[in-house]
N, C-alpha and C positions, 0 to 999 in steps of 0.2 A: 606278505605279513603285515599285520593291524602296526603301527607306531604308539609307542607305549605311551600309556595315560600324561607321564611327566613330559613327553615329546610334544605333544598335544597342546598342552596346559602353555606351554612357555611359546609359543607360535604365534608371532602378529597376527591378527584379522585382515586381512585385504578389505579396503578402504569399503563402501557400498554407498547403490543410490540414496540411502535413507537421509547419510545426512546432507544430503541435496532436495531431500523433501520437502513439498509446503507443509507449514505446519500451521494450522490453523490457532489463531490467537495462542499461540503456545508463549509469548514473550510481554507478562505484564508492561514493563518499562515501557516499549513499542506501542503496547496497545492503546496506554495512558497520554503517549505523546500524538499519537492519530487521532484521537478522539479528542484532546484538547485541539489540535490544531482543525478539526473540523467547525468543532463549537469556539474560538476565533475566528474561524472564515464568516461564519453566519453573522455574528456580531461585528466584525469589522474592528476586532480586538489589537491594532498595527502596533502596540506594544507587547501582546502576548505572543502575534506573529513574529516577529522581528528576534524573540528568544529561541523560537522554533524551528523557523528556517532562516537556513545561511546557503551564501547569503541571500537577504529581504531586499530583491529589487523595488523597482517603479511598479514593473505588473505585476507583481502581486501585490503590492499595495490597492490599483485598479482591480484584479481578480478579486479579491477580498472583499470590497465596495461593491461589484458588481453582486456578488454573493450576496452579499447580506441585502438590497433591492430583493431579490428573488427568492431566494430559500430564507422558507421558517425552522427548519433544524436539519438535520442528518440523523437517520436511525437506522439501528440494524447493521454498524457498523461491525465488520467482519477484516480481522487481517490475514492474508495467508502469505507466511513469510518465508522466508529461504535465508540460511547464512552467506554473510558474502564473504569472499574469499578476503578482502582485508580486515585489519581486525578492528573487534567492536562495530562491521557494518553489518545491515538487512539489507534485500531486497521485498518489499513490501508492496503484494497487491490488496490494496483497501477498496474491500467494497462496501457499498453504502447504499442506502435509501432516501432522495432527497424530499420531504413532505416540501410541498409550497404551499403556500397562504391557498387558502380556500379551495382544497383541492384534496378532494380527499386519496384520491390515488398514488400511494407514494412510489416513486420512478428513482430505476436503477442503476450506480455507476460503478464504474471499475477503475481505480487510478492507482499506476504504480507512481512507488516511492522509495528514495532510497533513505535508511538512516544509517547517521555515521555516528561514532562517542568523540569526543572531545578529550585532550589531556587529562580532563579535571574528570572524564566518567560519565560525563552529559551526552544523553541522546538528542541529535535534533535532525531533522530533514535537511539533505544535501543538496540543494540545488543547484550546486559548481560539480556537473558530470565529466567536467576538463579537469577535474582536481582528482577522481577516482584512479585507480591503478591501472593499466592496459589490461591484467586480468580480472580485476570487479567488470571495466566496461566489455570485455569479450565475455563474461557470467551472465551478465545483462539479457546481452544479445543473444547467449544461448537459452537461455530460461524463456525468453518472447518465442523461441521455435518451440518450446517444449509441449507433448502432447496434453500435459496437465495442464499447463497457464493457460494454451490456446483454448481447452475447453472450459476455463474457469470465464476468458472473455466471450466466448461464445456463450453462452450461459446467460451471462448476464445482458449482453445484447438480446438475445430474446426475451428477455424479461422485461425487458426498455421496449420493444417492440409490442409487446400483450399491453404495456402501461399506455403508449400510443394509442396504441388502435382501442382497448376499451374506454380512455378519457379523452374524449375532445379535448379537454381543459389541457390536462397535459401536453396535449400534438401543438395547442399554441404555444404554449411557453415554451417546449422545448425548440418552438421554430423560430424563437426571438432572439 
């Protein structure tokens, strides 16, 4: 026998992979703070960084400096994000397109990210993965096995690989 319409209606859904899905730029807030903390890296912005990510060690003060030497912008920025199991976090793989000065080939990266909210509601990049929960960092590590993310990095490695091999220009700087 069928279970009646009202048996039905009243029935939790059993959880699904969906909301474990990447979701591609689906999260304004996120996307606005990836893109700004891209275009501070380029410019070497250590007061726009320092709002952004927590905390803003020495290297990235150095990674930032070294950025802005070598890349002229970041475009084509793409987030595909996943909720994390604590609240108010992403896991966010940001891919991107790095142009460098005089090169017309722009070359391709993939860096994950975690964003956390703040008391006050503020998104910023977490960079204390000591400070995450044991189940955000076992999410982590299960999402890097996942058949999607691994092809989302495979992807973009060969696209970084076509960027090599058809610009010379690029095979140097990427080897410096």
């Amino acid at each position: 026998t069928q279970p009646s319409p009202t048996a039905q209606a009243s029935e939790t859904p059993a959880p699904t992979e969906d909301a474990q899905a990447l979701k591609v730029n689906a999260y304004p807030k996120v996307n606005a703070l990836i893109e700004k903390y891209y275009s501070a890296s380029v410019t070497a912005n250590l007061d726009a960084l320092r709002e952004i990510i927590r905390p803003f060690t020495s290297q990235d003060e150095t990674v930032a400096g070294r950025k802005s030497e070598f890349v002229e912008n970041f475009q084509n920025i793409s987030c595909y994000t996943v909720d994390g199991v604590d609240e108010g976090s992403y896991i966010v793989y940001a891919y991107y397109e790095i142009k460098f000065p005089d090169v017309d080939t722009l070359t391709p990266g993939l860096e994950t990210l975690i964003v956390s909210t703040d008391e006050s509601g503020t998104e910023y990049i977490n960079n204390d993965v000591e400070s995450l929960s044991e189940q955000m960092q076992s999410q982590i590590s299960e999402l890097s096995q996942r058949e999607d993310v691994m092809k989302l990095f495979q992807d973009t490695d060969a696209k970084f690989l076509a960027a090599i091999q058809a610009d010379e220009s690029v095979k140097s700087l990427c080897e410096q």
